[in-house]
PyMOL Python script that loads the backbone (N, CA, C, O; Angstrom):
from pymol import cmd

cmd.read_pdbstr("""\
ATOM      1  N   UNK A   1       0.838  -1.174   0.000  1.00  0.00           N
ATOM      2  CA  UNK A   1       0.000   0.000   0.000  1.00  0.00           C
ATOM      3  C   UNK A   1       0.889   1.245   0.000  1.00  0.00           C
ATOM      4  O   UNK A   1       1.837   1.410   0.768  1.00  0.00           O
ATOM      5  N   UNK A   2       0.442   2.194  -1.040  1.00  0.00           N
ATOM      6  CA  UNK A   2       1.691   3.353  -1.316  1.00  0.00           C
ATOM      7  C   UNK A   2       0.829   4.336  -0.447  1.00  0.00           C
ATOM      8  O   UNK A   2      -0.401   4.393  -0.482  1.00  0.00           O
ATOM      9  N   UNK A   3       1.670   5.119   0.356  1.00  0.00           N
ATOM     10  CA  UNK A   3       0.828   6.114   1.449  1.00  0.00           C
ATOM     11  C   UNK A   3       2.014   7.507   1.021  1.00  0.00           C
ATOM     12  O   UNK A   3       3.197   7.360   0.716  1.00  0.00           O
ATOM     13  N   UNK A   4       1.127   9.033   1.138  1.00  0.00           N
ATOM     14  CA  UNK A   4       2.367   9.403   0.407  1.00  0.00           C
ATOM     15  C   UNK A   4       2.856  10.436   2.234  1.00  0.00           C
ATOM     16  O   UNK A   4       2.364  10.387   3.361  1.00  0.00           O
ATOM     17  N   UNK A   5       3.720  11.031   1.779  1.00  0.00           N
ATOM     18  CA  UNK A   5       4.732  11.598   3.104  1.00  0.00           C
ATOM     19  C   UNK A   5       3.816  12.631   3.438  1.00  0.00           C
ATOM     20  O   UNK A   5       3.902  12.787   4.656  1.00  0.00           O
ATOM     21  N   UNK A   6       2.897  13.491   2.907  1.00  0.00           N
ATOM     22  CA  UNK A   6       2.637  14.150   3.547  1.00  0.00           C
ATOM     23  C   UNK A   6       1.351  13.652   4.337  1.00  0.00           C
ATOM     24  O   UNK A   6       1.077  14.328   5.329  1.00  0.00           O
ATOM     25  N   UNK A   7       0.497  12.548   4.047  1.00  0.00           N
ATOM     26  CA  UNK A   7      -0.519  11.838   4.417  1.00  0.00           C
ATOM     27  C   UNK A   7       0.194  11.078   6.212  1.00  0.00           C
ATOM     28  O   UNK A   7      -0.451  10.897   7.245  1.00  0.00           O
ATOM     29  N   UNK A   8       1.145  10.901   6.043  1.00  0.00           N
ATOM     30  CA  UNK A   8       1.770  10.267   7.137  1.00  0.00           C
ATOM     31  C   UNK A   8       2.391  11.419   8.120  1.00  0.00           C
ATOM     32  O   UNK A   8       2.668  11.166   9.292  1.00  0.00           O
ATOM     33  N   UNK A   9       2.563  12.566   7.597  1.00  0.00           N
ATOM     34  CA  UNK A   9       3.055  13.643   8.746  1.00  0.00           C
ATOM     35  C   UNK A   9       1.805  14.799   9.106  1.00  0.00           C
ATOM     36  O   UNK A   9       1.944  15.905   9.628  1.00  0.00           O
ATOM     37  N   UNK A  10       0.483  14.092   8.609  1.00  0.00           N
ATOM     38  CA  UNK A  10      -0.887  15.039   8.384  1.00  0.00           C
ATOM     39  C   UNK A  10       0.064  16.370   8.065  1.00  0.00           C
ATOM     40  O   UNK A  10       0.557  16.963   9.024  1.00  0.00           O
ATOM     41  N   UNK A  11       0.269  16.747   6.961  1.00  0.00           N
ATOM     42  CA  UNK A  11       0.754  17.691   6.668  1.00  0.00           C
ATOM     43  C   UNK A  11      -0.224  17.921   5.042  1.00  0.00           C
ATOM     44  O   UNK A  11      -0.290  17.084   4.142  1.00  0.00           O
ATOM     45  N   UNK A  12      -0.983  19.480   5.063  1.00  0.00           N
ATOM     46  CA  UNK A  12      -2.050  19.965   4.354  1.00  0.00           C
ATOM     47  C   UNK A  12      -1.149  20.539   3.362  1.00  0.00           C
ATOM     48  O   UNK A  12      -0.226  20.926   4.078  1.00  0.00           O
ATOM     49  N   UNK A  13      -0.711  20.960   1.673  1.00  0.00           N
ATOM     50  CA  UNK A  13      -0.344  21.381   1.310  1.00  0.00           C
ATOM     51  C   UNK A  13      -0.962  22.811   0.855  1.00  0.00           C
ATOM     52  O   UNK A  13      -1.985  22.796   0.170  1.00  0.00           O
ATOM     53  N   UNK A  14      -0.440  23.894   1.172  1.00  0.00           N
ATOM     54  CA  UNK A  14      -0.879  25.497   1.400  1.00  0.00           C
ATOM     55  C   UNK A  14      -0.128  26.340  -0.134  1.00  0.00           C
ATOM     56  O   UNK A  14      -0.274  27.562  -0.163  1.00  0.00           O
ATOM     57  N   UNK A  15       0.485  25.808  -1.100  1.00  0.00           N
ATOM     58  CA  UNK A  15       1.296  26.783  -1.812  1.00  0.00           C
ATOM     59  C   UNK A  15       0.444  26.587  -2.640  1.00  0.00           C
ATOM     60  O   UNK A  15      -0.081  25.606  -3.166  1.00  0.00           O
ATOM     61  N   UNK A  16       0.297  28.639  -2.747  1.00  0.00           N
ATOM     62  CA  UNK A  16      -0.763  28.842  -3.085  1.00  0.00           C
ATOM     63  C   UNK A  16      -0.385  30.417  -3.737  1.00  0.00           C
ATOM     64  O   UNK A  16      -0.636  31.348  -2.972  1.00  0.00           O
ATOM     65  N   UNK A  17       0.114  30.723  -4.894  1.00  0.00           N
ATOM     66  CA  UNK A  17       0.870  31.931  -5.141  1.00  0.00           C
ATOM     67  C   UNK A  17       0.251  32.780  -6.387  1.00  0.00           C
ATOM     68  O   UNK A  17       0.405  32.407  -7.550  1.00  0.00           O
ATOM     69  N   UNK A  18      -0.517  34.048  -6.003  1.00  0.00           N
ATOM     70  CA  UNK A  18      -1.224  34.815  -6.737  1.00  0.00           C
ATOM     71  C   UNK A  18      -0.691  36.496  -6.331  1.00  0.00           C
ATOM     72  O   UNK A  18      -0.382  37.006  -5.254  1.00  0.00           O
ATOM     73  N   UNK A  19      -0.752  37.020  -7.680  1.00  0.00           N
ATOM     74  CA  UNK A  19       0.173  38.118  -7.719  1.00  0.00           C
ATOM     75  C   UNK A  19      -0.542  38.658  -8.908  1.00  0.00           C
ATOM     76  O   UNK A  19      -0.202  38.485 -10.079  1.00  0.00           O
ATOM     77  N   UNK A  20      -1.742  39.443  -8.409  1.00  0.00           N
ATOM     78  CA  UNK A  20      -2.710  40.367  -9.664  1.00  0.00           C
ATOM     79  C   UNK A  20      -1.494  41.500  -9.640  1.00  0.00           C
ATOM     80  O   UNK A  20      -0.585  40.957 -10.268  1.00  0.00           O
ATOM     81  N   UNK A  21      -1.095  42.654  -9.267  1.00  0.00           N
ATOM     82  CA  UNK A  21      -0.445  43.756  -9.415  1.00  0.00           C
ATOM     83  C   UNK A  21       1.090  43.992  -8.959  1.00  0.00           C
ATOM     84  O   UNK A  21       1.542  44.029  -7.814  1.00  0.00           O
ATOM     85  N   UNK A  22       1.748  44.139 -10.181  1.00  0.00           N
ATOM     86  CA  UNK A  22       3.127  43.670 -10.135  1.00  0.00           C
ATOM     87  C   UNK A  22       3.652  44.961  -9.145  1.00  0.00           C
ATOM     88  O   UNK A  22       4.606  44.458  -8.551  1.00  0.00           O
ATOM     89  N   UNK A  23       3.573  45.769  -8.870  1.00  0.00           N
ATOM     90  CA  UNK A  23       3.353  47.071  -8.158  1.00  0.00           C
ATOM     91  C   UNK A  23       3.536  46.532  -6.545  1.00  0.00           C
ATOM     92  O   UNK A  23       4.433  46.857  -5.767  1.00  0.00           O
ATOM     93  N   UNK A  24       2.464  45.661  -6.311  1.00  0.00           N
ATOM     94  CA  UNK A  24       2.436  45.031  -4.644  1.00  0.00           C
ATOM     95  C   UNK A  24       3.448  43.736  -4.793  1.00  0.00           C
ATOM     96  O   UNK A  24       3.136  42.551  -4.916  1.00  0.00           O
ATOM     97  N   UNK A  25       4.592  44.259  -4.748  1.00  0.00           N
ATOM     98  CA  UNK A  25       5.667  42.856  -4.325  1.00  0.00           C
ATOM     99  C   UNK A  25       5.099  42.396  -2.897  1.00  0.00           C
ATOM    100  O   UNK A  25       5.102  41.210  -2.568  1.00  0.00           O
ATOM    101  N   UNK A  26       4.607  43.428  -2.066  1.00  0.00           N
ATOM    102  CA  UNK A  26       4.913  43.082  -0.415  1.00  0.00           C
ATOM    103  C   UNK A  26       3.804  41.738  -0.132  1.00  0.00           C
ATOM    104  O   UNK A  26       3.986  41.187   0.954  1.00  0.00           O
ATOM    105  N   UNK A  27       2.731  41.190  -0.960  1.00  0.00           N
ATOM    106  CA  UNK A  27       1.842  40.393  -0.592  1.00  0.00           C
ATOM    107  C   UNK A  27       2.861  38.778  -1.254  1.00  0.00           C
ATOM    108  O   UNK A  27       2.589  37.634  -0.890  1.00  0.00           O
ATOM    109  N   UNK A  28       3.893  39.104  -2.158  1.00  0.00           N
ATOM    110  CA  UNK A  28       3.967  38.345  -2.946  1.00  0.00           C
ATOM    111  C   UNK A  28       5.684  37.795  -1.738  1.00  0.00           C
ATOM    112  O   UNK A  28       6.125  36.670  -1.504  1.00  0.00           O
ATOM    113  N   UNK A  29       6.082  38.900  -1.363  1.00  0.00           N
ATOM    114  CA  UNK A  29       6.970  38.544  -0.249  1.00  0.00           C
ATOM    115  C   UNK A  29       6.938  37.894   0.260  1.00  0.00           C
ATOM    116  O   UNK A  29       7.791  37.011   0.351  1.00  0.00           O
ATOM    117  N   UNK A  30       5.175  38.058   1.322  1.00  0.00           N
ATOM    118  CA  UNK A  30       4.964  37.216   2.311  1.00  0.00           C
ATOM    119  C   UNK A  30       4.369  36.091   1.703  1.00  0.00           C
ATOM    120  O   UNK A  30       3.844  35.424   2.595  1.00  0.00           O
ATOM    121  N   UNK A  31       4.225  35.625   0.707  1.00  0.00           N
ATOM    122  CA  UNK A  31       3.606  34.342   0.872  1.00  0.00           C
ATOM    123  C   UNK A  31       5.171  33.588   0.633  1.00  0.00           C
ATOM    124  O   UNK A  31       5.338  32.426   1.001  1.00  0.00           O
ATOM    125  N   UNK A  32       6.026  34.196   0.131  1.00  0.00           N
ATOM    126  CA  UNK A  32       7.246  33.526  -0.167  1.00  0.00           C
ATOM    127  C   UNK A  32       7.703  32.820   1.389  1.00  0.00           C
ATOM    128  O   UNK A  32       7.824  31.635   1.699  1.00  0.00           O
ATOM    129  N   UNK A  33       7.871  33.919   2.099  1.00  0.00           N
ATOM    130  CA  UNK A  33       8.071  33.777   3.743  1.00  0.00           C
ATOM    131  C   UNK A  33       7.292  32.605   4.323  1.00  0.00           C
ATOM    132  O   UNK A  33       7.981  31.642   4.658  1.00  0.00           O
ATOM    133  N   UNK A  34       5.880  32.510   4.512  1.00  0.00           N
ATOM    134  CA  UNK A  34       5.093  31.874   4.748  1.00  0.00           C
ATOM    135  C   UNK A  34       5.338  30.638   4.067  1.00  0.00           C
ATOM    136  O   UNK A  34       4.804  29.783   4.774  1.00  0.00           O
ATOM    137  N   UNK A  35       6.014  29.924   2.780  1.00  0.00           N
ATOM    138  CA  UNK A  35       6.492  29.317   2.176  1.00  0.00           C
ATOM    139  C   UNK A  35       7.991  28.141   2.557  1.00  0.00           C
ATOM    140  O   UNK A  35       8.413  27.001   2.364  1.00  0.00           O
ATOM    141  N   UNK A  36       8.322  29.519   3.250  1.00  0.00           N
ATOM    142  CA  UNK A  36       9.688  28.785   3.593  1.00  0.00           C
ATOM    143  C   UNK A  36       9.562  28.178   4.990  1.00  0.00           C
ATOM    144  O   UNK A  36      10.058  27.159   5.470  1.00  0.00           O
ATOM    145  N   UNK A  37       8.576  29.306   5.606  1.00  0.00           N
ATOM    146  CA  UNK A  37       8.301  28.675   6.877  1.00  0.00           C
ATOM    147  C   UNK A  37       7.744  27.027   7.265  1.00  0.00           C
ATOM    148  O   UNK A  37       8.075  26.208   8.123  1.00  0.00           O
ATOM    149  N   UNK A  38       6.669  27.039   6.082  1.00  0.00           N
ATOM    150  CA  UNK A  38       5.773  26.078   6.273  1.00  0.00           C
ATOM    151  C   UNK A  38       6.772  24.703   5.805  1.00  0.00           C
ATOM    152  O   UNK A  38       6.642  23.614   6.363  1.00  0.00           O
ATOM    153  N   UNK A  39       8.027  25.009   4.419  1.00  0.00           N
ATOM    154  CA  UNK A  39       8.776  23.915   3.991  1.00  0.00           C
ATOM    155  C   UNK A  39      10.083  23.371   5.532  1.00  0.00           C
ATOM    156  O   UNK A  39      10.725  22.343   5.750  1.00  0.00           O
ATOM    157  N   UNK A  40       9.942  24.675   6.249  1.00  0.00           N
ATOM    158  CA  UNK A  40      11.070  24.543   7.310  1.00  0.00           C
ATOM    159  C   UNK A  40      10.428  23.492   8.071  1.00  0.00           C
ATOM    160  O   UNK A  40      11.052  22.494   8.430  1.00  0.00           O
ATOM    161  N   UNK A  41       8.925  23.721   8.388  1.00  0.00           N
ATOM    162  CA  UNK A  41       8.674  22.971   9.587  1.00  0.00           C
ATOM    163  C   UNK A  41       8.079  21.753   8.502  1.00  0.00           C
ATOM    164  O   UNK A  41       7.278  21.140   9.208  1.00  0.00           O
ATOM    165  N   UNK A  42       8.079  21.515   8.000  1.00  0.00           N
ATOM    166  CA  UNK A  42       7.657  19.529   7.461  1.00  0.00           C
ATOM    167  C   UNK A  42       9.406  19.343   7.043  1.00  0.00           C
ATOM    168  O   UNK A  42       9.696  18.208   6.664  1.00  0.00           O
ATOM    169  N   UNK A  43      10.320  20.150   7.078  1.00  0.00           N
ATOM    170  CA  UNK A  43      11.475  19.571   6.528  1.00  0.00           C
ATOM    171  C   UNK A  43      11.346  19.226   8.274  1.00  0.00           C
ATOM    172  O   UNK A  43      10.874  18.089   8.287  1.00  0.00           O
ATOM    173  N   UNK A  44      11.502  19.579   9.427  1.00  0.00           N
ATOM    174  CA  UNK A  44      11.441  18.957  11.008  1.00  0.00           C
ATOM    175  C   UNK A  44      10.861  18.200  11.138  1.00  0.00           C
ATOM    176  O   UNK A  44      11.194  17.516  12.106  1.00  0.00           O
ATOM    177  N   UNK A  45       9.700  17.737  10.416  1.00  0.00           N
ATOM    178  CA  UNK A  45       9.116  16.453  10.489  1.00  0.00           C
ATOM    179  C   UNK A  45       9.263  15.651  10.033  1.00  0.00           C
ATOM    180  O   UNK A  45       9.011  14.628  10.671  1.00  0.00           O
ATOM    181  N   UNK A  46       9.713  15.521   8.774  1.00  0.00           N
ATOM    182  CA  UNK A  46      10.739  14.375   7.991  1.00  0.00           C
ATOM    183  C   UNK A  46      11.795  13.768   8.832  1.00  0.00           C
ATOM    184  O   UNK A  46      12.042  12.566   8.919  1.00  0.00           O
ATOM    185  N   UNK A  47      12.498  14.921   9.553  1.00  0.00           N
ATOM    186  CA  UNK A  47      13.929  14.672  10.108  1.00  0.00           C
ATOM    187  C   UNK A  47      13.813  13.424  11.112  1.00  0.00           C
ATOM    188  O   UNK A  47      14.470  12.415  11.370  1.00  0.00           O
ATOM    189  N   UNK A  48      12.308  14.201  11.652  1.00  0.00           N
ATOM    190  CA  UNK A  48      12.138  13.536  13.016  1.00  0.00           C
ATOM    191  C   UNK A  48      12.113  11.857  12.593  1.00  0.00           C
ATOM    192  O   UNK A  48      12.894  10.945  12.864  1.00  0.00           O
ATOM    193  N   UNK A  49      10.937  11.898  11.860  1.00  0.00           N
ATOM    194  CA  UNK A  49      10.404  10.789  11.159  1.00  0.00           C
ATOM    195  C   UNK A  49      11.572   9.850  10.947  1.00  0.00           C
ATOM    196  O   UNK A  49      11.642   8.782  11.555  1.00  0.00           O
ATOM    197  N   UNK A  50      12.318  10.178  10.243  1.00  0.00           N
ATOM    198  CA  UNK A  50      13.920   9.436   9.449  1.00  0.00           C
ATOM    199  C   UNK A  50      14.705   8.974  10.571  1.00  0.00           C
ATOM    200  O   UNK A  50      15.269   7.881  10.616  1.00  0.00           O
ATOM    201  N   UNK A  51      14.718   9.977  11.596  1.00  0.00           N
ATOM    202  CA  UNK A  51      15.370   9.778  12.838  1.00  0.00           C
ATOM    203  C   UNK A  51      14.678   8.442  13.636  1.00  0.00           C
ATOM    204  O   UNK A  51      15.304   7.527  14.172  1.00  0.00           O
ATOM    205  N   UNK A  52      13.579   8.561  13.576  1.00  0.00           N
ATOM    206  CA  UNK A  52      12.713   7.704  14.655  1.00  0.00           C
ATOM    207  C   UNK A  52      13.248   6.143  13.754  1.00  0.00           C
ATOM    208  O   UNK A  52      13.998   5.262  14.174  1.00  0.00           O
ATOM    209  N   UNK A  53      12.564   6.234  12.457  1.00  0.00           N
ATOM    210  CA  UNK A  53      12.952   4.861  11.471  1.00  0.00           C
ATOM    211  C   UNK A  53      14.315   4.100  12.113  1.00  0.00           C
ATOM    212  O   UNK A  53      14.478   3.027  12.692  1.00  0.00           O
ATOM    213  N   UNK A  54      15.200   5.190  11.719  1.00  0.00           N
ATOM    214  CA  UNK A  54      17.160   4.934  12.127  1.00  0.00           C
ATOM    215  C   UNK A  54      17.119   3.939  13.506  1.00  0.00           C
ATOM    216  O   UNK A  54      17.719   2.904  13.794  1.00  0.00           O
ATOM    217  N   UNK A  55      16.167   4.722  14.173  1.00  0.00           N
ATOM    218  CA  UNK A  55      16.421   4.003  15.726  1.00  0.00           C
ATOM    219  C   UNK A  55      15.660   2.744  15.798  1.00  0.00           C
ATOM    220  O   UNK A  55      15.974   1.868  16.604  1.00  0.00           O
ATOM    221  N   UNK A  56      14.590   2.613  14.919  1.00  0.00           N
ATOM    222  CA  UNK A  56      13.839   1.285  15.198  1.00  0.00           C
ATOM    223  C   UNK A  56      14.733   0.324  14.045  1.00  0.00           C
ATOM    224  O   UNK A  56      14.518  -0.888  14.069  1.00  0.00           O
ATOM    225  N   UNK A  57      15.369   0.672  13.406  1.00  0.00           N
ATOM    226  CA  UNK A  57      15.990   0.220  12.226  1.00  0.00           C
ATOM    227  C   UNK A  57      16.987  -0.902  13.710  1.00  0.00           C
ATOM    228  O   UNK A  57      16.702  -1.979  14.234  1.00  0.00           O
ATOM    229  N   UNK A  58      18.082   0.000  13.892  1.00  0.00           N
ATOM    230  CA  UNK A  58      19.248  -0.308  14.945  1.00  0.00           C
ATOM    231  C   UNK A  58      19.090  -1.278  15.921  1.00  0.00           C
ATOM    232  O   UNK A  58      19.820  -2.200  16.283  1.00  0.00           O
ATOM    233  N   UNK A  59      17.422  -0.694  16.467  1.00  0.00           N
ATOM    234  CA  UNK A  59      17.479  -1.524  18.000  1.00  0.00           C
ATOM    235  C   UNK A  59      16.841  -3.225  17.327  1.00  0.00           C
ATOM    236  O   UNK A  59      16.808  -4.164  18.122  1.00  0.00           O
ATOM    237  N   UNK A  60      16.361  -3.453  15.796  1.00  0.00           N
ATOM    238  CA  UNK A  60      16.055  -4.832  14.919  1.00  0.00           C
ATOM    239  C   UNK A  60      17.347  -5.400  14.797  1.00  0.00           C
ATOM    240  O   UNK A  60      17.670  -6.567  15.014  1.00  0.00           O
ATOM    241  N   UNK A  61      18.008  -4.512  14.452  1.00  0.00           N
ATOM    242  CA  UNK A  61      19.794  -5.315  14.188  1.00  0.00           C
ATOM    243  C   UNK A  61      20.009  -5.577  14.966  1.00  0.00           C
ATOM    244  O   UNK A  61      20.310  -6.770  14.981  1.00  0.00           O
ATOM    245  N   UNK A  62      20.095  -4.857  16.336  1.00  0.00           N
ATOM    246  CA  UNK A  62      20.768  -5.354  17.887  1.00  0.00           C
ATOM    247  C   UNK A  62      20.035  -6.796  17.971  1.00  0.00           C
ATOM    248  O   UNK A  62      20.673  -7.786  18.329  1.00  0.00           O
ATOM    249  N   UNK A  63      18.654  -6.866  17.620  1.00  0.00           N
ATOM    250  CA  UNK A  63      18.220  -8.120  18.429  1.00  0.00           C
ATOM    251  C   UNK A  63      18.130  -9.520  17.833  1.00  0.00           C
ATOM    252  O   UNK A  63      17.979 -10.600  18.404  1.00  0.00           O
ATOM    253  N   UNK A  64      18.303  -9.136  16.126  1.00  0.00           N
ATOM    254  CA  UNK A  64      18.421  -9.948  15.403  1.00  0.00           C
ATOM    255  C   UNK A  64      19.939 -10.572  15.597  1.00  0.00           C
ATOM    256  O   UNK A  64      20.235 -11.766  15.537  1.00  0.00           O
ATOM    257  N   UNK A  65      21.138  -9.066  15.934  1.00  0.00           N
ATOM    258  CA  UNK A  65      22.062 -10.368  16.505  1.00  0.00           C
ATOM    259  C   UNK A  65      22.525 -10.904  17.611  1.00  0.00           C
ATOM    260  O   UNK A  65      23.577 -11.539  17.679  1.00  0.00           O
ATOM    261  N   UNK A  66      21.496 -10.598  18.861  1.00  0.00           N
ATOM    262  CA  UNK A  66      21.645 -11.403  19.757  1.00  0.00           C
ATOM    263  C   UNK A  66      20.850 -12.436  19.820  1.00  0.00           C
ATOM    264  O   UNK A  66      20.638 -13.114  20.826  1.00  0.00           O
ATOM    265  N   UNK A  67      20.340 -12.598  18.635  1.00  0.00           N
ATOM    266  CA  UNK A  67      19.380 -14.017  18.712  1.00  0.00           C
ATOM    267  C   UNK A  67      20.322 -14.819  17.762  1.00  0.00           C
ATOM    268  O   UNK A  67      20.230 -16.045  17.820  1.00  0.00           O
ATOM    269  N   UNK A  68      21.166 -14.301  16.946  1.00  0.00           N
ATOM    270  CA  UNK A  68      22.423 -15.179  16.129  1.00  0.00           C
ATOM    271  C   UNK A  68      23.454 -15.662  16.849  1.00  0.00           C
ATOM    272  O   UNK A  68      24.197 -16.593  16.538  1.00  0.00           O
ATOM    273  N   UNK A  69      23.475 -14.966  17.872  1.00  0.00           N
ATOM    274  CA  UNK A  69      24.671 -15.372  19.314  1.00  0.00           C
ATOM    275  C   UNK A  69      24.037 -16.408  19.523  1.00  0.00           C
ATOM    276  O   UNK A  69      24.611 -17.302  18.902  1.00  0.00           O
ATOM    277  N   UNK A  70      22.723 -17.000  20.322  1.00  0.00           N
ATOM    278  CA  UNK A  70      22.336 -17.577  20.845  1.00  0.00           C
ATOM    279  C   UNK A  70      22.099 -19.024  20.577  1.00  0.00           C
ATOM    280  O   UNK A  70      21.943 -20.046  21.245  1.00  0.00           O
ATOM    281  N   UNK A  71      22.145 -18.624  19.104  1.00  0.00           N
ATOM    282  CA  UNK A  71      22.385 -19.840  18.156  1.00  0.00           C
ATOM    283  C   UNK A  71      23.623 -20.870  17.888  1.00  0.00           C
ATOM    284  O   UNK A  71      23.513 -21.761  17.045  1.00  0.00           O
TER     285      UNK A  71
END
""", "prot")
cmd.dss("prot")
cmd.show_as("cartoon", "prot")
cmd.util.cbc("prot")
cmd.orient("prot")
């Protein structure tokens, strides 16, 4: 079953970039801002995510080879 990354970090996708009057950069600023913000914090949730995997990854190897010792 293919589940995609942002379905798994409930993460809503918001980019959303409209720019009627080339005159008002300042609306077109902030959504840039608001942009980076929103990519900063799911790039922290990936990390976490990848991080958490790493550790359940490690503590399977540890036990898979103390059950090869035992053997």
């Amino acid at each position: 079953m293919e589940v995609e990354v942002g379905e798994l970090l409930d993460i809503i996708p918001k980019n959303q970039f409209n720019q009627t009057n080339k005159g008002n950069a300042t609306g077109y600023l902030q959504q840039i801002e608001n942009f980076q913000q929103e990519n900063k914090e799911q790039s922290k949730k990936i990390l976490e995510l990848y991080e958490k995997i790493i550790e359940e990854k490690n503590i399977l190897i540890e036990g898979l080879r103390a059950k090869q010792k035992k053997i």
